[in-house]
N, C-alpha and C positions, 0 to 999 in steps of 0.2 A: 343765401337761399339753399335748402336742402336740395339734391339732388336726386334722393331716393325716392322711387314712387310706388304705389301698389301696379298703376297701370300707364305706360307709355304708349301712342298710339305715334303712330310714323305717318304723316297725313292729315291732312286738315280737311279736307272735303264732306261730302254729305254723308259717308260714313263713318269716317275720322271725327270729326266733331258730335256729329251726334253720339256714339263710342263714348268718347271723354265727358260729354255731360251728362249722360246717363249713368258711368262710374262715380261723379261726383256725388250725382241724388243719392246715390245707395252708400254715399259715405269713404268712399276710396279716392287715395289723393293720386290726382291724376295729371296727365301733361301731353300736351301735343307738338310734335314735333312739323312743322311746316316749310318749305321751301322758298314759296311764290305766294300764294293766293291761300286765305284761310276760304271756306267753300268750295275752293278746289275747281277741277274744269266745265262744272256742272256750273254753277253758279257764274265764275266772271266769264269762262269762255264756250258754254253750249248751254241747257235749259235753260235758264235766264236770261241773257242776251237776245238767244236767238226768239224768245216770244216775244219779247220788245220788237223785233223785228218787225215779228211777222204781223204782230197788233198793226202796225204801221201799214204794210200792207194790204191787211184787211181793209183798214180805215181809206187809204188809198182808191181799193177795191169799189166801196162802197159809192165814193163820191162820186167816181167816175161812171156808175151806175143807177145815181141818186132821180134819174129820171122817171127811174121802174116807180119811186115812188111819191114822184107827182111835183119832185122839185129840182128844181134847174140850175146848175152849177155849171159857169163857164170857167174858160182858161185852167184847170187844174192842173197845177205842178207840184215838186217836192224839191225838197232841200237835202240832197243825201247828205250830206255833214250833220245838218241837223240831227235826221233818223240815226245814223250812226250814234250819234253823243247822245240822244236819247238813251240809247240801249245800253252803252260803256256807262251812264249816270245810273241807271237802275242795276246794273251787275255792282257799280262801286259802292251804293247806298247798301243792298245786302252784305257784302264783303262786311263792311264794317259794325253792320248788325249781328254777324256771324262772332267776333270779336268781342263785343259788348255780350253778347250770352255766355262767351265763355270766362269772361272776366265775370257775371255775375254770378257762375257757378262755380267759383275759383279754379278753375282749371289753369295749369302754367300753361305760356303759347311761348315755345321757343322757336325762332329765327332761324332756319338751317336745313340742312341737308342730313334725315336722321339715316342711318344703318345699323343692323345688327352687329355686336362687337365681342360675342361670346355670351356666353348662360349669364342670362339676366341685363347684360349691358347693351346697349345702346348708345353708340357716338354718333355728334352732332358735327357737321362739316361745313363754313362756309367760307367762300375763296379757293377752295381748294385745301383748307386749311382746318384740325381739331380743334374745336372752338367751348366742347363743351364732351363732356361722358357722363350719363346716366346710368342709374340702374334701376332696375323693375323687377315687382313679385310677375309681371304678365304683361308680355306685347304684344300689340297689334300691328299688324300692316295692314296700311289703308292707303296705299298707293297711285290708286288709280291706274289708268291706259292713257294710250297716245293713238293718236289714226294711224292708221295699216299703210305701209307705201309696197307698193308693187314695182319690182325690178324694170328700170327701163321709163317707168311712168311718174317719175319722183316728181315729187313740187319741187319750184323753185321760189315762192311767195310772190311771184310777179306776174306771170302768163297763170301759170297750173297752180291754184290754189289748195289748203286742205279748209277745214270749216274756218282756224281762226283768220286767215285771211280775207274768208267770203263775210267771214261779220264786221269787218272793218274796212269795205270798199269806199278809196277814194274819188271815183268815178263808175256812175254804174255801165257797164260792159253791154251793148248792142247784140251781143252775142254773149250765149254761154253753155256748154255740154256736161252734165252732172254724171259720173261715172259710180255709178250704184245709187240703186233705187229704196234701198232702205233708210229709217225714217229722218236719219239725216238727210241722205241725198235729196230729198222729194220735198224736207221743209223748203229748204236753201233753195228747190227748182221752184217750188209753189211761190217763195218769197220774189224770189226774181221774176220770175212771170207778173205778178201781179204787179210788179214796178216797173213793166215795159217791154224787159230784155226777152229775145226769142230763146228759147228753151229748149234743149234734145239731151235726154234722157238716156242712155245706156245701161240696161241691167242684162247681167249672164244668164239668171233663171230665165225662165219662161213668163214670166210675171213681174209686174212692177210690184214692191210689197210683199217678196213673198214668204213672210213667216204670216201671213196673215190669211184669214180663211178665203177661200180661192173667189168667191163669188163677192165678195167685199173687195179685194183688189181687182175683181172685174170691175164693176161699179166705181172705183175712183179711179182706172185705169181711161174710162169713157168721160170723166168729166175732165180729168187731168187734158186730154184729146181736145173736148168741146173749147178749154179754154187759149188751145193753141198751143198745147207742148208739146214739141214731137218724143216720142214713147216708141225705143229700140229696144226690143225683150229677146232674150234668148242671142244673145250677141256683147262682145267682149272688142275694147278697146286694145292694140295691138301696138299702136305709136302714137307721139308725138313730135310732129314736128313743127318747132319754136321759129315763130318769124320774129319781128320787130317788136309786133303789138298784137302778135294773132297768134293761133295755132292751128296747126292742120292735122285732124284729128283722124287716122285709119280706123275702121272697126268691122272685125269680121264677124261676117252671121254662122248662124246654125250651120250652114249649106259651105261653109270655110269661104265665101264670097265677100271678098275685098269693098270696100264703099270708104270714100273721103267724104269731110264736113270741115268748115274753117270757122271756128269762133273768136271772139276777143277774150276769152277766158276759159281755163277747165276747171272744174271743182272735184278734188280724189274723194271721194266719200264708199272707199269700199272695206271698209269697218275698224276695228280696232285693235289692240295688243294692250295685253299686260305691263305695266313697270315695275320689271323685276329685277333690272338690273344693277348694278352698283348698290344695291340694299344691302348687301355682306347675307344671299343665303350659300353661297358657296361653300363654307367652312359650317351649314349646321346639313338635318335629316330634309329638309323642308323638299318635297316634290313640286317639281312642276309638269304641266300638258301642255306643250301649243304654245308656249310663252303666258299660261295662266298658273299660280299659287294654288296644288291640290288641297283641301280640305277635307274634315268629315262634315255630318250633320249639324256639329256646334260653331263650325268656324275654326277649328284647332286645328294645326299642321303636323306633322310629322315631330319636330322641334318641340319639345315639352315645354308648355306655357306660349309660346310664339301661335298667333291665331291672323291668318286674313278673312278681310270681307270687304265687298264690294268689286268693281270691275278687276280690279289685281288677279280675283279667282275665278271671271268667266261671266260666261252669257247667263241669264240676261243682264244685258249693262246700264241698268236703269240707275236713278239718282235712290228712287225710295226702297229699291232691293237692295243698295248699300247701307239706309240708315237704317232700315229693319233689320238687315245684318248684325248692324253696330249695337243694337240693343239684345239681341237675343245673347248675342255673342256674352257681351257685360255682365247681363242677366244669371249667366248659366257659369260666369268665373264667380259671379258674388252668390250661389247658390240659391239661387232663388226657386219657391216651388212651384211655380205659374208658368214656366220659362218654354216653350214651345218650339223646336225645331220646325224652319219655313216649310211651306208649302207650295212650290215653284208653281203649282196651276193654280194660285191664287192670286198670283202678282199681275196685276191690271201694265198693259202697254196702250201707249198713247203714241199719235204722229200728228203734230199741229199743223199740218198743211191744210189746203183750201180744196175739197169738204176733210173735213176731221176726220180721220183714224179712230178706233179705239179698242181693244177688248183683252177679252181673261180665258183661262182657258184652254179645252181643245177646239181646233178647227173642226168640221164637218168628218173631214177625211181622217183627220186624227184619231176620232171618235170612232170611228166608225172600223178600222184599222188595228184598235184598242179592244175590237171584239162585243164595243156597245151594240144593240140594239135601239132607235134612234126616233124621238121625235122631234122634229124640226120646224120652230114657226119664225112665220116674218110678218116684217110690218114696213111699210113705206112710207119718206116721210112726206109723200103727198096726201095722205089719209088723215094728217093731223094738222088742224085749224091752228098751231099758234104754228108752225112749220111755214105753213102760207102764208100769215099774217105774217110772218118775218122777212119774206121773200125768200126764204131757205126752202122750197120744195124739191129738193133732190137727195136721197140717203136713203135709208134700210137697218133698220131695227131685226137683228138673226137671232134666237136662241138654241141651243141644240140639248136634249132633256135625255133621261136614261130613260125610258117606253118602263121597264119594269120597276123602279125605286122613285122615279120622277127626281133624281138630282139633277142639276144645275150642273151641266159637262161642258158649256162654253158660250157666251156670249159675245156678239159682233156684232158693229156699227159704221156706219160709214154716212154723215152730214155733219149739222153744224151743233157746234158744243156739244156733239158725242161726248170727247176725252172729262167735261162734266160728267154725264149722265152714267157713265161705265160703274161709279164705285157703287151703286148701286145693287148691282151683279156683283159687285166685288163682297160686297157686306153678307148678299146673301150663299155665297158660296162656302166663305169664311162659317159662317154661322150655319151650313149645311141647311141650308134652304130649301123646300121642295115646290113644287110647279105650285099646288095647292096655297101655300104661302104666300106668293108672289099672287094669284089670283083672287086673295082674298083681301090684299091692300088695296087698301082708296087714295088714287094717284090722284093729284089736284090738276082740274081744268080752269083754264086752258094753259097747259105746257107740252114741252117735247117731250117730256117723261112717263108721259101717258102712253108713246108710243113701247115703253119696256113692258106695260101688263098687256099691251094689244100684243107683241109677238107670244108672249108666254100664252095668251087664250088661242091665236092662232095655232100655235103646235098641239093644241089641243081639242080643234075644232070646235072654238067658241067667239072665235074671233067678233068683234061688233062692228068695227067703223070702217070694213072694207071687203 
């Protein structure tokens, strides 16, 4: 097997691979270097998994609810082993899908632990042990992150969890306190509520949610409430102290006031880091920030021809901001003349908790902050018939519009199968969309989608159905 390639990528995840098959279409012989998992954390250990979860307890949700609509279901239990091996079966079926594209696109998948090894080289390491040396016209890092641990608050995988442990519980915990309310923390709290366990919430800001528009994480702040999670905002976790099978959790408020809670479990979800270590950038130019891989606009480093993309270089740490990385990136080595540098307020976030997250975007305040001058409509989703028919009458359709160009400055959502309806907003912002456009599409009735042309008439004093 030749060992020279035009493109090496260090990483197998959903910018890593996506990277490597997108160098193949364009005809470069390409190769990925992988550790653990081709898909990477996204795939076997957080988006994928954790929607299988969370489907489950929806589905859970539902039954045990199933009277609203007219049908009676007694004794309802679950099988956590089950729900577990559900979701470990759905991350392993993709894994291996993931594989099979790359072998149809002939891409090499090597076994190992890649690092940079000097201009153009790349060595492979497994056991501790050089297992293999490559060389490359152009590398990628695509590394990935790891959860944040705070001094003092470490996991230990038994009491104080990080996410891979809360997706792989052998018993569900009676108790459990989520330490950050971003969109990790709040799946994992949403999941676990809906399966029983009592829920207390701890976030620093002031806000559950708070990269999101303030009046949307009020709104899922009051349902997250209704469904019986307790919601500690503007307050910080301090200790832990491990009993047997419990923990005793300190957490001071705003007001530096002391307050105990005792759960059978914690979950650390207060964000992530870079892996950038042991990749060999010590001996090149490559920068780093904060423990993130700096870049320019094309994904190129310091290091001539060494490119990152994905979570390695920073917020936001989405699955599809990495493979759109991976493609611009490929794109713009194999010179292509279509190739477009990202556009960060067009990258759609999502939070699959119970009601749905969704949007793109500036916030209200963002916008406004930014020096716009502002038109702003809503819509609720009590105003729209298949909303009600679904028994989903709770959420809020936002838009927020420029008053003098009518662009599309942000979009926000908060009910059920938002994270659907969002790319919508997302197409049209991409595509420089103006209020008039959005106005003059025929939404089909009856759906939830109808609710996106009622906020856009609302901001503009034309609203119909409320």
């Amino acid at each position: 097997m030749s060992k020279s390639f035009d493109i090496v990528v260090i990483g197998g995840g959903p910018g890593g691979y996506v990277a490597a098959i997108r160098a193949a279409q364009l005809g470069m012989k390409a190769a990925v270097v992988e550790a653990n998992h081709l898909g990477g954390i996204c795939l076997n250990w957080g988006c994928i998994p954790t929607k299988a979860l969370l489907r489950s307890s929806e589905v859970h949700h539902l039954i045990k609810h199933a009277d609203q609509f007219g049908i009676q279901v007694k004794d309802v239990s679950f099988d956590l082993k089950k729900v577990v091996e559900r979701s470990r079966g759905v991350a392993s079926q993709l894994s291996g899908g993931i594989g099979h594209l790359l072998k149809k696109n002939k891409v090499t998948v090597i076994d190992g632990w890649g690092k940079l090894a000097g201009k153009g080289k790349v060595s492979v390491e497994k056991d501790g042990k050089v297992i293999d040396e490559l060389t490359a016209k152009n590398i990628i890092i695509a590394t990935g992150a790891r959860a944040r641990v705070l001094p003092g608050l470490e996991p230990d995988g038994k009491l104080v969890w990080t996410y891979r442990e809360a997706m792989v519980p052998t018993e569900m915990p009676k108790s459990l306190l989520v330490v950050g309310s971003g969109a990790i923390g709040i799946e994992f709290a949403s999941f676990y509520r809906n399966m029983g366990a009592e829920v207390t919430v701890v976030e620093i800001a002031d806000r559950v949610l708070p990269v999101e528009d303030e009046e949307i994480s009020a709104l899922a702040h009051k349902s997250f409430v209704k469904q019986g999670m307790n919601i500690v905002t503007g307050a910080q976790v301090t200790k832990l102290d491990k009993g047997k099978n419990n923990v005793k959790v300190t957490i001071k408020d705003a007001k530096g006031k002391d307050s105990q809670v005792t759960v059978d479990r914690v979950i650390m979800a207060v964000g992530i880091v870079g892996n950038v270590e042991n990749i060999g950038l010590e001996k090149t130019k490559i920068k780093t920030d904060r423990g993130h891989i700096v870049t320019d606009q094309w994904l190129a480093t310091a290091e001539p021809n060494v490119y990152a993309i994905g979570d390695v270089t920073g917020a936001p740490w989405l699955a599809h901001k990495a493979s759109h990385e991976g493609v611009i990136c490929v794109e713009k080595i194999a010179k292509q003349k279509d190739v477009h540098p990202m556009n960060k307020s067009n990258i759609p976030g999502c939070t699959y908790c119970m009601p749905q997250v969704a949007s793109v975007g500036l916030t209200e305040a963002a916008a406004k902050e930014a020096g716009h001058k502002l038109k702003v409509g809503r819509f609720p989703f009590m105003g729209n018939g298949k909303a009600i028919a679904l028994g989903e009458p709770e959420g809020m359709v936002k838009t927020i519009w420029d008053e003098k160009t009518g662009e599309l400055l942000g979009a926000h959502m908060v009910g059920a199968e938002v994270t659907e309806m969002i790319q919508g907003y997302v197409v049209g912002k991409t595509a420089e969309l103006v209020e008039s456009d959005y106005m003059h599409t025929i939404f089909p009735h009856p759906t939830l989608s109808e609710m996106m042309h009622e906020s856009v008439l609302d901001a503009y004093g034309k609203v119909i159905h409320f």
